[in-house]
Each structure stands twice: as structure tokens, then as C-alpha cells.
N, C-alpha and C positions, 0 to 999 in steps of 0.2 A: 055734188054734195060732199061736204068735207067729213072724212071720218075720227070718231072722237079718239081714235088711235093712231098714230104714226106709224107705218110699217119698220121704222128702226127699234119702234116701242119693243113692237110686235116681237123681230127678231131677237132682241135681247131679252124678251122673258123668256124666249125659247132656249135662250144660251142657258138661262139661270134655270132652267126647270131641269133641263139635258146636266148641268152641272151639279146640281142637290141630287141629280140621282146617280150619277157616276161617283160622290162621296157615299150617300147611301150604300150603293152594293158595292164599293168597291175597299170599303174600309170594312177590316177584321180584327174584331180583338180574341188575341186566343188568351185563354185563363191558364195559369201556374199549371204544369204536370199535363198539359196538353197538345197536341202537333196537328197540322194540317199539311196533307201533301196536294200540292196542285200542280196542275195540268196546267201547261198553255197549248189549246187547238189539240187535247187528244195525248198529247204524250207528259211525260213530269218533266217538271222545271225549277220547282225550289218547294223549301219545307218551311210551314210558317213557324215560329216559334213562339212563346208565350211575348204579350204585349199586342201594341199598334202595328196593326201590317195595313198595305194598302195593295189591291191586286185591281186588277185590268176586268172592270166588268164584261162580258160577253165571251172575251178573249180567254181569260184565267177564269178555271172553275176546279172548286176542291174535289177530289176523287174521297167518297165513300169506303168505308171497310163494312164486312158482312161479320156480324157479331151473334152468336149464340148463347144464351141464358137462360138457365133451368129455372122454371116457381113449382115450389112443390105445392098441392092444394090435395088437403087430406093424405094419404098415404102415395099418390103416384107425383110423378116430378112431368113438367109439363114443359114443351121448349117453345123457347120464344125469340125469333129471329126478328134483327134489327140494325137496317143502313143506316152509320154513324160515319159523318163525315168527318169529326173531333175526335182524337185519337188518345185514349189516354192510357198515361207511360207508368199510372204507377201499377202497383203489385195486383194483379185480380186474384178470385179463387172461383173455379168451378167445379161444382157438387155435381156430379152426372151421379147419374143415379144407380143402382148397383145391378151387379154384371154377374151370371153365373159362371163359375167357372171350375174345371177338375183337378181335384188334385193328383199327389202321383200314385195314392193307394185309392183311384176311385170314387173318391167320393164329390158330389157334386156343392159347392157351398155360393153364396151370395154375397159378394164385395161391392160396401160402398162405398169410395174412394172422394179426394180432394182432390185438386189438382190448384197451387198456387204458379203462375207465370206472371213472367211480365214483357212489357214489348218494348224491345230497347232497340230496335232499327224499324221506323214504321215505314220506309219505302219496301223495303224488303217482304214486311207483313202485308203489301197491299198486293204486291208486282208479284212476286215468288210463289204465292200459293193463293187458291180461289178462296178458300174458306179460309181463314185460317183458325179461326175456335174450334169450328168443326175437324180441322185437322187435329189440331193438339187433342185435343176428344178423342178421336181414334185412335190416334196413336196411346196415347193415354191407356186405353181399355188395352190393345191389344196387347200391350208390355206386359201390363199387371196380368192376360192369360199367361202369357209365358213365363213370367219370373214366379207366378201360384199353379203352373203347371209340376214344376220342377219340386216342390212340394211334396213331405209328407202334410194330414192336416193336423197333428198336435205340434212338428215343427212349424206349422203359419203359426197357432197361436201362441209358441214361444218366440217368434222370430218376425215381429210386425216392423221394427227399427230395420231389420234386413232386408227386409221386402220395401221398404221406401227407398233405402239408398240403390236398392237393385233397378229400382222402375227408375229413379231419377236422374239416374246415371247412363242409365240406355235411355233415355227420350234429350239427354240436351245435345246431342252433334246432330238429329234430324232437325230439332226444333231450332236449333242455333240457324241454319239454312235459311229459315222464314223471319231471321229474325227478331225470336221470341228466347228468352231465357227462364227454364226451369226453375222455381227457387225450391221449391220441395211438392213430396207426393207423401198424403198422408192416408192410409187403409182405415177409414172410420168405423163399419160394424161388419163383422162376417157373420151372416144366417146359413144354420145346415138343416138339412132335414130331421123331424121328428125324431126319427126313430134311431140316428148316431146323436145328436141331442141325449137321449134318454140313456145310449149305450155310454156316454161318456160322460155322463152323470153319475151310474154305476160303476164305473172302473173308478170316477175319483173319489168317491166312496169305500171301493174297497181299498182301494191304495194310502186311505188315511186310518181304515180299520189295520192295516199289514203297518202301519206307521207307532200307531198307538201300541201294539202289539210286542214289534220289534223294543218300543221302550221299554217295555213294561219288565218285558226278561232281560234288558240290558239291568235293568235297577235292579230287578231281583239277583242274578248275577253278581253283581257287585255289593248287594247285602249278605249272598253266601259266602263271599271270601271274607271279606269284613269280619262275618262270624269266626269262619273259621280260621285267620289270621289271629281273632282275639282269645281263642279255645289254644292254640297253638302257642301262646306267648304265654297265657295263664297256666299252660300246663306246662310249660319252660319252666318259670315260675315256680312252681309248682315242686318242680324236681328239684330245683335249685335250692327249697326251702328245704326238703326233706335230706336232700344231702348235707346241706351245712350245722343240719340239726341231727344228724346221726352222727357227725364230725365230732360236733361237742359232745353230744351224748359219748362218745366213744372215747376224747380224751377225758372225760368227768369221771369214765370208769376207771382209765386208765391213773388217773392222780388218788383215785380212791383207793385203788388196792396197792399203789408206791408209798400212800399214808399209813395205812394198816401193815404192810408188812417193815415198814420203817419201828412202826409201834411196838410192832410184839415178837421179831427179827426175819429175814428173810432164807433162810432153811428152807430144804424141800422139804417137809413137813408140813411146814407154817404156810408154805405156797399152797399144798394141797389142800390144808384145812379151808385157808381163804377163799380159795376158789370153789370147793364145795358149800360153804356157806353163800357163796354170792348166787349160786346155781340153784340153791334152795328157795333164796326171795324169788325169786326169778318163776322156780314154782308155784310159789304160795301167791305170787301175782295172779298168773294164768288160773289156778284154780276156780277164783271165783265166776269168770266167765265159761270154763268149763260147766261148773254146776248148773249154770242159768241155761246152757240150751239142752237138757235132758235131766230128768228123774235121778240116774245114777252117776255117780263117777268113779272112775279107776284108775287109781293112782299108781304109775308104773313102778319096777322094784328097783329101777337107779334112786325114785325121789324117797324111796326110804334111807335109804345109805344117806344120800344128801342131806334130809333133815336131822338124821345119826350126827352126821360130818357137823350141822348145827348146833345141836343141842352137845356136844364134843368141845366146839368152839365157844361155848359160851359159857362151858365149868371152867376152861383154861384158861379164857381173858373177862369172861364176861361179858360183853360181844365186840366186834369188832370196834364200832362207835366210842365203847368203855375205854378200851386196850390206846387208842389212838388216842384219847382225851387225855390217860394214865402216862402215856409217851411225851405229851406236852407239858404236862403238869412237869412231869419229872425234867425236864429242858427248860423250865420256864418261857415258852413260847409261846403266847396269847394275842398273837396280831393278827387277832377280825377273825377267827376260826371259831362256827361256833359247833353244838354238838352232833350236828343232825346232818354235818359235809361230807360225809366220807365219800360219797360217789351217788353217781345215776342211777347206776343201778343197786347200791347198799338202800339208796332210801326208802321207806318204807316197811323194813325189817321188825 
């Protein structure tokens, strides 16, 4: 009986079945920012790169990496381990989730940290270390104990920039070994307990009442001087005025009684009269404010002479004013003198 298949049929679909599956598994396409390391028979042999690769079905198999990644679900971070045989090169970031740790005064606080790498030799990250997230993880925590042990905790929360470059800087010569490059470590949230929480809530409370405080006598401070710089210059001032005003008064007197005795001659006589008469207004000035602060007044026995020395002086010239009027009339001198100049202290007479 003849069969409706030829056995050369036979053996050529067997070529052609054996050959769609050696393209099938043996062709790879790896996608941009991706690597594959393979094995041939158990050990490595080359790295695929992105694009068309074709490997050796049975023979060539790609070696896996063991990958660890936190999902947070409600408040706890949850881990989730996963063989990845695509390796990808660009930048990761692991959120482990936060660690207690002491500082150097004691106190116990909760760091949650970032951790950004990347894997820029993946034979290294597969061959060199078992885990490798799980390593950078550890290592990771362990840094950040020692660079937040070294700690006070108000220098952690002035100093979170120093605590990154400290921890990033001791993790890339282990991590470089495997591999992997550090690109930064960022400290996300520090939790302390309740009760330094609430102490360090009142310290910074009082430290902005001692702030407030400090202003407030710096301004007033500087409103006392103020004051007293302008009490200081006004009574500068002050003096300045009285002196330049005794000056004139003092040469007004002094022009008054060079006029009067120019007018009526200058003799000791006439000097005595004059200056008893000027000694007189001088009294009859001050009296009224005597009168005004008591019932009585007593008139001492020089202001009788004095008013004498007056009422003397004014049968002889008629008074001083007259005599000096009488002087100019008689010189013809009338330039802007009028009759009431004779001095500061004549006026009023």
C-alpha cells in the first residue's frame, strides 16, 4: 500500500518544524537601555545588547538577576522579589522603608531614605554578588546607621545635604565592586518620638519668644539714644542760642552806654551817674516779678541811692535817651538812630 506521504516529505517537514523553532527561541530582541548576559553550557559568553541578537537554542540561555522592590500598601512597605532575566541600565530608585536609628545624644529617631543607582556593568551585578538590591539595601541602611550615629539630632535636621553626600560617598567603592553606581541618597522623613517631638516644639517656641524679645530692647535701645542724641544737640543748641544772645545783649549795652556818655561827656562823674542809672532800670525791671511771688517787698538801701543816682540823672540831662538825642541833634547826625536805642539794658526806662 502506497503512503500518501513520501518519507523525504516526511523528513523535510521535520527540517522545517526543527528550523521555525530554532528561529523562534533562538532569536532576541533586546529593547533600548536593556542587557542580557548569557551563558553557553553554564558559564558567560557574551552580553546581548539592544537590537536583533540570535543565540543558540538549548546551548545559550540567558542568566537571571534577583531583584528586590518595595510596594507600599497602607502605611507598611511590602517586598517583592523578582527573576529578571532583562537587565535594565537605566537610573532605579529604592524606597526601603525607614530604619531606627541613635543618635549621638541618645535619642532614638526613624529614617526614611531613597536610594537612586544604576547598573552600569551587568556581568559584575550578576557574577560578584548574590543579591545584588538586596545588597545595595544593606548596605544602604547600614551607612546611613553610621553617618546618623555620628550625630547630634538638631544637627541631622540642620545637616540632611551632609548626611546624603556622607552616605553616598561611603557606599560607591563597595558598590562600584558589584558593578552598580551610586547616583545620590536622599533622607526623605525623620519620625522621633512623642515626647522630644513636643520638647522641641517648646525650645522652638521659646527661642522665638528670647528672639522677639532680644528685638524689641534692641529698638527700644536705639529709640533711647535717638532721644537722647536729640536732647543732647537741642540743648547744644540751646546754649548756643543763649550765648550768642548774651553776646549782643552785652555788646547793645555796651554801644548804649559809649552813646550816652559820648552825649553828656565822659568824666568820672558822668560814668558813675550812667551806670547808676542803668543799675536802677535794671531794678525797677526785677521788681515787678519780685512783687508777684509774695505780699511784701523790700527794697534794699543800694536801690535807694540808685534811683537818687536817677532821679539826679534826669534834672542834669533829662535822661539818658534826651542827653544822647541832644548830642546828635547838636552834630547833626540823624542816620537811622531813633530814640528809644540807647542800649539792652537802657530800654524800658
Amino acid at each position: 500500500m502506497d503512503l500518501p506521504f513520501s518519507p523525504g516529505l516526511i523528513l523535510s517537514l521535520i527540517i522545517v518544524v526543527i528550523g521555525i523553532l530554532v528561529i523562534v527561541k533562538g532569536l532576541v530582541i533586546v529593547r533600548q537601555s536593556e542587557v542580557l548576559v548569557i551563558e553557553r553550557l553554564g558559564s558567560f559568553h557574551r552580553l546581548l545588547e539592544s537590537g536583533i541578537n540570535i543565540i543558540i537554542p538549548f546551548i545559550e540561555q540567558p542568566r537571571a538577576i534577583t531583584m528586590i522592590r518595595y510596594r507600599k500598601m497602607g502605611e507598611e512597605y511590602h517586598p517583592i522579589t523578582s527573576d529578571e532575566i532583562r537587565i535594565d541600565r537605566r537610573e532605579t530608585v529604592m524606597d526601603f522603608p525607614g530604619q531606627p536609628v541613635v543618635t549621638t545624644d541618645n535619642v532614638t529617631v526613624t529614617i526614611n531614605g531613597a536610594l537612586y543607582y544604576q547598573i552600569i556593568d551587568p556581568k559584575r551585578a550578576v557574577y560578584e554578588v548574590e543579591n545584588m538590591s538586596q545588597a545595595v539595601e544593606v548596605l544602604a541602611k547600614t551607612t546611613l546607621r553610621s553617618v546618623v550615629g555620628k550625630m547630634e539630632l538638631d544637627k541631622l535636621f540642620e545637616s540632611r545635604a551632609e548626611v546624603n553626600n556622607e552616605i553616598q560617598a561611603a557606599m560607591e567603592e563597595p558598590a562600584s565592586k558589584w558593578g552598580v553606581k551610586i547616583s545620590r541618597v536622599e533622607v526623605q522623613d525623620i519620625a522621633m518620638p512623642e515626647e522630644v517631638e513636643t520638647a522641641m516644639r517648646l525650645q522652638m517656641a521659646a527661642e522665638r519668644k528670647r528672639r522677639a524679645t532680644v528685638t524689641e530692647a534692641e529698638g527700644e535701645k536705639a529709640a533711647a539714644i535717638a532721644k537722647a542724641q536729640g536732647q543732647r544737640e537741642s540743648a547744644i543748641l540751646n546754649a548756643q542760642g543763649d550765648k550768642e544772645s548774651a553776646i549782643l545783649r552785652a555788646q547793645g549795652e555796651q554801644e548804649s552806654i559809649k552813646l550816652v556818655l559820648n552825649a553828656i561827656g565822659d568824666s568820672e562823674e558822668n560814668k558813675r551817674t550812667v551806670v547808676g542809672y542803668l543799675l536802677g532800670q535794671s531794678y525797677i525791671k526785677v521788681l515787678p516779678n519780685m512783687a508777684g511771688e509774695g505780699e511784701r517787698v523790700f527794697v534794699p538801701y543800694e536801690s535807694s541811692a540808685l534811683l537818687g543816682s536817677m532821679g539826679m540823672f534826669r534834672e542834669m540831662a533829662g535822661s539818658p535817651e534826651d542827653a544822647v538825642a541832644s548830642h546828635l541833634r547838636a552834630n547833626g547826625n540823624h542816620s537811622g538812630l531813633r530814640g528809644g536805642v540807647v542800649g539792652g539794658a537802657a530800654t524800658g526806662g
